[in-house]
FIKEVO-666370 format. One record per residue (C-alpha): y, z, x; residue in three letters. Coordinates in steps of 0.5 Angstrom, whole numbers, plus 500, padded with zeros to 3 digits. Last residue first. Layout:
BEGIN
<site Y="Y" Z="Z" X="X" r="ala"/>
...
//
This chain:
BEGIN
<site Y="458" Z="505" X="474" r="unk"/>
<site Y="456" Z="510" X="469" r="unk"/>
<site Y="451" Z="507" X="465" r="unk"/>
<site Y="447" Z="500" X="465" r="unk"/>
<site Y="444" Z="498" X="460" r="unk"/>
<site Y="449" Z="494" X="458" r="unk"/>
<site Y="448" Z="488" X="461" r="unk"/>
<site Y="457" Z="488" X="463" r="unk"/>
<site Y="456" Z="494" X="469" r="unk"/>
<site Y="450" Z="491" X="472" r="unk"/>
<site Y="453" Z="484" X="474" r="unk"/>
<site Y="460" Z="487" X="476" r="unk"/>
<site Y="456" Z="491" X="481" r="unk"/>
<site Y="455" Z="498" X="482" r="unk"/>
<site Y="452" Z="500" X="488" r="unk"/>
<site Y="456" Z="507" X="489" r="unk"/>
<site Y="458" Z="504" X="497" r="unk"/>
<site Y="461" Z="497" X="492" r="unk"/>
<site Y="465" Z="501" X="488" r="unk"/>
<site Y="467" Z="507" X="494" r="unk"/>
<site Y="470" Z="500" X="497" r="unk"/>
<site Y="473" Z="496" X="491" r="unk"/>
<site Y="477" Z="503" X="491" r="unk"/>
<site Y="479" Z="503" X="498" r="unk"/>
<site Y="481" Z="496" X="498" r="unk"/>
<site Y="486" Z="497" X="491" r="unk"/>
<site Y="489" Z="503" X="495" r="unk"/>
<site Y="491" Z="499" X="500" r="unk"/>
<site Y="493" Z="494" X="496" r="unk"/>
<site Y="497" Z="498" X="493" r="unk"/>
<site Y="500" Z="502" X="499" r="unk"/>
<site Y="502" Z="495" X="502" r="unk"/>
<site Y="506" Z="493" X="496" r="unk"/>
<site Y="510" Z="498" X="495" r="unk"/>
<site Y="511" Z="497" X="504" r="unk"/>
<site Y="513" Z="490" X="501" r="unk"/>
<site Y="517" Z="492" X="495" r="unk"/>
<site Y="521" Z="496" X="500" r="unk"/>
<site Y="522" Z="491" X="505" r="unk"/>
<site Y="524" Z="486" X="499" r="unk"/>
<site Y="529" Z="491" X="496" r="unk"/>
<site Y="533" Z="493" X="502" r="unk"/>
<site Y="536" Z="499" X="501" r="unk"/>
<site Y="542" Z="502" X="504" r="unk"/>
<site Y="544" Z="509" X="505" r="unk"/>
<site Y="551" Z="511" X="506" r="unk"/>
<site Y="553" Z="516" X="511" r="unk"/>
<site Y="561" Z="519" X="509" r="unk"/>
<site Y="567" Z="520" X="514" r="unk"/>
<site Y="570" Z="526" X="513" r="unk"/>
<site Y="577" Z="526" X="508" r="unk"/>
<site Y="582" Z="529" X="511" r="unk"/>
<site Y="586" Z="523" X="509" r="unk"/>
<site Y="584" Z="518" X="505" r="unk"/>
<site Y="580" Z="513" X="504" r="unk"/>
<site Y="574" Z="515" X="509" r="unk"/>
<site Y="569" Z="511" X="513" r="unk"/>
<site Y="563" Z="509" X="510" r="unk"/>
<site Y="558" Z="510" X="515" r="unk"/>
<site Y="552" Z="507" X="515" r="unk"/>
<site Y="544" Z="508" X="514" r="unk"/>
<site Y="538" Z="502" X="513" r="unk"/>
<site Y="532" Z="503" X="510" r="unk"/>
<site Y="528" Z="497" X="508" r="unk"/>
<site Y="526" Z="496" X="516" r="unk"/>
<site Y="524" Z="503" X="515" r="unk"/>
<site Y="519" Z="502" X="508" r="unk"/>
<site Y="516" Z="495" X="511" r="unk"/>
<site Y="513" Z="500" X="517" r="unk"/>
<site Y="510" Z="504" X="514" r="unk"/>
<site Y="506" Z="500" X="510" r="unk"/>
<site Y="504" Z="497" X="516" r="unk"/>
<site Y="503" Z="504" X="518" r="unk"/>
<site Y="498" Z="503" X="512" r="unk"/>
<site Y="496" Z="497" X="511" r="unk"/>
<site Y="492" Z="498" X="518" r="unk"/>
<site Y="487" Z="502" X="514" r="unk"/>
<site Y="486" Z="499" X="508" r="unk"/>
<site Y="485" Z="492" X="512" r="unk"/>
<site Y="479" Z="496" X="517" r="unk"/>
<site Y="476" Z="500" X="510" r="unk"/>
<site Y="476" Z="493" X="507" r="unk"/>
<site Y="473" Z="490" X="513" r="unk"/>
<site Y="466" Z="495" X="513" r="unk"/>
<site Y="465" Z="494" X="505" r="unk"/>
<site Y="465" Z="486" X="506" r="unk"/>
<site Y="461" Z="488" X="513" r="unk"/>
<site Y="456" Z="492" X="510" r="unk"/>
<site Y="456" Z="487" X="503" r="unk"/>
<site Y="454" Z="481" X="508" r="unk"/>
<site Y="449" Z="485" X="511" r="unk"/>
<site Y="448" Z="487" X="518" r="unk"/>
//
């Protein structure tokens, strides 16, 4: 197996597991409570809360997968950075 196969074969596996992971970040983030009411008759109200930092995390799963996959359609097209800056090139 080449190097490029196996660069192009690990990324599609990373991406894909960023997914759940992503998934997962995003409900660690997400918290519900109830605030209980203030005055009389008043129903108890469900609050939501969000974590930034699990937010920013499944955020940033979702990009890096992103970033992984479109790494892998760039080097399946055969398009190297040495063939896109000589110019003769075009396309890529």
């Amino acid at each position: 197996m080449s190097r490029r196969v196996a660069v192009t074969a690990a990324e599609i596996v990373v991406a894909v597991l960023l997914v759940p992971a992503a998934f997962w970040c995003w409900h660690r983030g997400l918290r519900t409570a109830d605030f209980p009411p203030y005055t009389k008759g008043v129903a108890v109200q469900p609050i939501t809360y969000y974590s930034g930092p699990w937010v920013s995390a499944a955020v940033g799963c979702v990009v890096l997968a992103a970033l992984l996959l479109l790494d892998t359609v760039r080097r399946h097209r055969g398009c190297s950075p040495a063939m896109q800056n000589d110019g003769r090139t075009t396309g890529c």
